[in-house]
N, C-alpha and C positions, 0 to 999 in steps of 0.2 A: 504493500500500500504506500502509494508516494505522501510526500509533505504538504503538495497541493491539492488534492484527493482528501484530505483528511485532517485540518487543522483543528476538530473539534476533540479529533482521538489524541493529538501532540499534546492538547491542551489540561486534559483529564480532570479528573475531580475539585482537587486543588485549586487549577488556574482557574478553570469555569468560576468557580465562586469566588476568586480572587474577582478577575474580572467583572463580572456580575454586581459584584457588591462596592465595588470600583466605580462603576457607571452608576450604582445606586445613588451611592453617595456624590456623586458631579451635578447629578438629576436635583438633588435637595440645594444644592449650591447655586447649582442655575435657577432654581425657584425663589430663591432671595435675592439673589443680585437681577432678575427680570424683574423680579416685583419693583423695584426701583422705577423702570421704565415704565411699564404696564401704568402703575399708581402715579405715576408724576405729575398728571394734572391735580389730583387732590393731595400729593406731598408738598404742590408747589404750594398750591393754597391754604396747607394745615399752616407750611414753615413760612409763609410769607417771602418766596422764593422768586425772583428773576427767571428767566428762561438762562441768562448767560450765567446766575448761580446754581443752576441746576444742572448745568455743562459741568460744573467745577466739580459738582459731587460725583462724579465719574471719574473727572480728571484727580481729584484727592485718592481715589482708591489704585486707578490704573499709575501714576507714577510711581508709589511704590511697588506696586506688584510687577512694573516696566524693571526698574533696578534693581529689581531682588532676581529675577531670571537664571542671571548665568551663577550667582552664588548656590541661588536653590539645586541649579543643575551639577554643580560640583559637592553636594551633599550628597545629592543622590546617586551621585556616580562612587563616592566615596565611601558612604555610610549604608546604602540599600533605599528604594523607595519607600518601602510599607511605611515605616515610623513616620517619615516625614508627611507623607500625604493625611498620615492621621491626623496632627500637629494640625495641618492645615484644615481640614475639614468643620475639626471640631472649633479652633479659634475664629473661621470663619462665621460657621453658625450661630456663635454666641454671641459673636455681635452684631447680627441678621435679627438675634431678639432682642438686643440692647436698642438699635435703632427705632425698634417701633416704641420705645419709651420715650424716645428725645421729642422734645418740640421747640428746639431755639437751631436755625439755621446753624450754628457754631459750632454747636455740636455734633448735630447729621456730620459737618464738614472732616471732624476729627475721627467721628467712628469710623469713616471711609479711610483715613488714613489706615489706621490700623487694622480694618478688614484687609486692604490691598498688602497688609504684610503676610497675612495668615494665608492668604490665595494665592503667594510667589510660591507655599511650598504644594500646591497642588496638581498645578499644569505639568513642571518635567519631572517629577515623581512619579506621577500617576500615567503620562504618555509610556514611562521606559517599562513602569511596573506591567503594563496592559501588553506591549512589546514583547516585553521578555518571553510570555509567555508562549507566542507566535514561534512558527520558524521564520526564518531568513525572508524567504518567496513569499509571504503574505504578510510582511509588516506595513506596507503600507495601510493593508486592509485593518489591520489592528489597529492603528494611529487614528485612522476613521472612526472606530468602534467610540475611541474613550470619549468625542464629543455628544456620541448619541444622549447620555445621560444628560448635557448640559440642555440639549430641545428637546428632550420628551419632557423634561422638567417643563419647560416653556408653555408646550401644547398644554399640560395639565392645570398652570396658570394660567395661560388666557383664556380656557375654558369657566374653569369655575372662578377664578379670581373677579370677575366683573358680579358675578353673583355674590359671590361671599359681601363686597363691598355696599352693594344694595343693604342687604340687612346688618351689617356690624360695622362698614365703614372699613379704612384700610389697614390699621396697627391690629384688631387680632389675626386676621388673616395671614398677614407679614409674620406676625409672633409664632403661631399655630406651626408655618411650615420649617422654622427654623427650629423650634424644639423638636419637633420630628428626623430633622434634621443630624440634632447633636443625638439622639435615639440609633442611627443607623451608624454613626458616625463609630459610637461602640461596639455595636455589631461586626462593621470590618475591623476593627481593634484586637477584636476577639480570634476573628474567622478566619480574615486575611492573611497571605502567606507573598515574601518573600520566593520569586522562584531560584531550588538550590540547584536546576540544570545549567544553570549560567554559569557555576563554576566558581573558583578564589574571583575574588574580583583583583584589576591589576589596578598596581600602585596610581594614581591620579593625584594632583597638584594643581591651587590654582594658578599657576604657569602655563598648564594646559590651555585654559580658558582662555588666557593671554593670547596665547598661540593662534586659537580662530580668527583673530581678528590678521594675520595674514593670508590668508586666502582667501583672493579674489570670488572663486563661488559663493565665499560664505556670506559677503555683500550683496552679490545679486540675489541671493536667496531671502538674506533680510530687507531690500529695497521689496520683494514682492509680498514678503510677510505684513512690510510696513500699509503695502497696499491693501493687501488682503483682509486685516482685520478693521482696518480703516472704514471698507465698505459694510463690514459685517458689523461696527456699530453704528455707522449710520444709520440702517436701517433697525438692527436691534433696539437700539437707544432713543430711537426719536421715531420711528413708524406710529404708536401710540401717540403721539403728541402731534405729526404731521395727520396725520386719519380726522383726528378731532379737530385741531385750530384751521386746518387749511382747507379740511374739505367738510366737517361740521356733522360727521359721523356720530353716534353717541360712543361712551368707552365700552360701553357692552357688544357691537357692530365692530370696535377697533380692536376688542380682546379676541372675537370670533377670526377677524384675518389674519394676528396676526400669531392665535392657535394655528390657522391654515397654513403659513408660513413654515412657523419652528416644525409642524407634523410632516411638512414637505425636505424640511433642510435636513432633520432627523437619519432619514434611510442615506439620503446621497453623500455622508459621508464616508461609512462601508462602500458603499454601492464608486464613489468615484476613487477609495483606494483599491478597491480590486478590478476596476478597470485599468490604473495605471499599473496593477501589477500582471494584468494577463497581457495588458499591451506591450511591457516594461518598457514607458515609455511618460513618465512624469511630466517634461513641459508641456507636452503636448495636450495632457490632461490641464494641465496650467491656463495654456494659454486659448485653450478652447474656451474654459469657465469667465477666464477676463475677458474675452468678448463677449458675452450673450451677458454680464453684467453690467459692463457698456452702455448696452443698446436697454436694458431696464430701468438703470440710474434716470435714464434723460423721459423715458416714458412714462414714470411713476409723476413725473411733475409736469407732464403734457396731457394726460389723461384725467375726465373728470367723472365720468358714472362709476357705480360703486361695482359693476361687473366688470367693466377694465381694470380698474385699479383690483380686483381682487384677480384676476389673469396676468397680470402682470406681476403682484407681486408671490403669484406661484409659481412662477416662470425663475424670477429672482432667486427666493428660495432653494428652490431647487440646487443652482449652480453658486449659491453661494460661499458654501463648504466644501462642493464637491470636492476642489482641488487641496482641499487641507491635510490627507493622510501623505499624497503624491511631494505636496510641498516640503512638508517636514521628513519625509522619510529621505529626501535626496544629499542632505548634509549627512546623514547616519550611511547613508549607501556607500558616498565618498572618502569620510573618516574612519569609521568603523564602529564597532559597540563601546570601544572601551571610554569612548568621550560623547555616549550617545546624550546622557542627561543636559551635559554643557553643552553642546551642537542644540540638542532642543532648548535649552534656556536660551541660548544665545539669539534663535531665530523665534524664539516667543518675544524676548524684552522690544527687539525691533516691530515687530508686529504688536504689542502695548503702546508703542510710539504711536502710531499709525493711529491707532484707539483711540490717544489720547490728543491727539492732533485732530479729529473729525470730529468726536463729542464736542469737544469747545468749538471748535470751527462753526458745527451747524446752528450750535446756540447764538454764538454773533449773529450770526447771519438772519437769522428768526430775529433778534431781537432788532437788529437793524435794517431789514429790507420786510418785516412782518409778514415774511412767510418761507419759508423753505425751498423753493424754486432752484437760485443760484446753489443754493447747497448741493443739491443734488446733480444739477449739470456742472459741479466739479466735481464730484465724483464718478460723474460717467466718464471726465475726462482723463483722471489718475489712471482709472481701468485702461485705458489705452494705452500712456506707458507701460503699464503692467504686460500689455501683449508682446510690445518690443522687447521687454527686459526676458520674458518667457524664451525669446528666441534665441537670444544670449547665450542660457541658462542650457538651453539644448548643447548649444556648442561646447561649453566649457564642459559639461558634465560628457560629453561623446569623448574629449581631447581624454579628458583622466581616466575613463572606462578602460580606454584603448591602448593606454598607456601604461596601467595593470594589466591587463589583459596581454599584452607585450612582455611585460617583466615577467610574468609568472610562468610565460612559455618560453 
């Protein structure tokens, strides 16, 4: 039975529930940090909030959790995933229910600092933890897997989350999924395992980490990360808010699309790493995804019935993530395992940039042209560098393939 045939037999009892409860846990995570979005028309109005102060509480969490990247990835390369992802989970959640107690803007402002610490130790713990367990030929498909939990969380809040709000309003509903939250949070505590087929781990330094930062791929890969996640909080972060102020949707109508969204982005992260891994052929997965995001960016704000704007943004959806398992898995294909945590830290922090460069950006821009129009037709425009830089990306990663592939013959 080959490796490709069979990645659920590699995986066995252990990792399945590693994994599982892996994604459980990302799920409860992305349920508090969407609720942010979801709820920001009545967080803006509980805290007495600005559109451009509401940018900020995004921006306060994602620059920490930007600069903590590549250290979180040298723990986890160092010390093993499990522990650290824990660390993160639960200090996340806890103050997912601290927030829904605050009601002075200053404070919101401070808890997101320190949430964005707790959530540098999630992303490349929890990517290399969900990896290891994979063989080699389907990790990109594993890299896809660990986002699922962050939008099936999503889908489950825009669903009921508009509901809950009708009868209790937004702090217990907020409160509710984050103690559930720190609940599960023990459970993989308990269950979860470090995989021991990966072997001694080899000695790692952060010099290593230093080290990325000469090679030329590892830049094109963070200029596309920078893009990529750029796009995915634009609409993440502000679809709720554009639904209602621009187009006069209720939030209950803006929770339903933009359930229909996270339900769509969900599969196609799987689904767009094992494409690039039967095609083995990552930009091309790349730079398919930044066009058809392109041509949505500029649609979403040219479109005014509420049947295009929900076709459109399934369309979006869709290829949003697609290319996320293809993109991160090409620094780990290039380097190898032993720097996989720092390689993913390193092209996470650049893509937090990108986060935290669009979040604020669109809140200007609402706030000063009082609608979201131009925001979005620059983001359809970023996407098109993103196509050039993919083509790059092709080149430089064929040059090093070829040139292992030469040495080792």
């Amino acid at each position: 039975m080959n490796n490709a045939a069979s990645p659920a037999a590699r995986l066995g009892r252990a990792g399945a529930l590693t994994v599982t409860l892996v994604i459980v846990c990302q799920s409860f995570q992305g349920l508090s940090f969407g609720a942010i979005a979801l709820f920001l028309p009545l967080i803006r109005e509980d805290l007495q909030m600005s559109f451009t102060q509401a940018g900020m509480l995004s921006v306060a969490s994602t620059v920490i959790y930007a600069f903590g990247q590549i250290p979180a990835g040298y723990l986890s390369d160092r010390f093993g995933p499990k522990r650290l992802f824990f660390i993160g989970i639960l200090g996340s959640t806890a103050l997912s229910l601290n927030l829904g107690m605050i009601h002075t803007y200053a404070f919101a402002f401070a808890n997101q600092l320190l949430s964005g610490l707790f959530r540098t130790l999630l992303f490349a713990p929890g990517l290399s933890l969900i990896a290891s367990w994979f063989p080699p030929n389907r990790r990109a498909t594993a890299m896809g897997l660990y986002v699922i939990g962050g939008f099936s969380g999503n889908v489950l809040l825009s669903l009921v989350g508009p509901m809950l709000v009708m009868d209790f309003g937004w702090r217990p509903p907020f409160m509710g999924f984050a103690i559930l939250g720190i609940c599960f949070a023990f459970v993989y505590h308990f269950l979860g395992k470090d995989n021991p087929a990966t072997g001694p781990r080899e000695p790692v330094a952060m010099l290593d980490a230093l080290r990325l930062f000469r090679y030329p791929i590892m830049w094109v890969c963070a200029a596309i990360q920078f893009i990529r996640f750029g796009v995915v909080t634009s609409f993440n972060f502000w679809l709720p808010s554009f639904l209602v102020t621009d187009r006069g949707l209720s939030l209950q109508a803006a929770g339903f699309i933009t359930a229909l969204g996270a339900a769509l982005t969900a599969p196609s992260n799987p689904l767009g790493g094992y494409v690039s891994d039967r095609l083995k052929n990552p930009p091309l997965v790349i730079g398919g995804s930044l066009a058809v995001l392109a041509i949505t960016s500029a649609l979403l704000v040219s479109v005014h019935s509420t049947a295009a704007i929900v076709a459109v943004v399934a369309v979006n959806s869709m290829f949003m993530q697609f290319y996320f398992g293809p993109l991160f898995h090409v620094p780990v294909e290039v380097l190898g395992r032993r720097v996989a945590g720092m390689s993913t830290g390193f092209s996470n922090m650049f893509a937090n940039f990108g986060a935290l460069t669009f979040a604020y950006a669109l809140g200007v821009v609402k706030d000063t042209s009082g609608n979201f129009t131009w925001g979005f037709l620059s983001t359809s425009a970023v996407c098109l560098l993103g196509i050039a830089l993919s083509v790059v990306l092709a080149r430089m990663r064929k040059r090093v393939l070829a040139a292992r592939s030469h040495g080792s013959g």
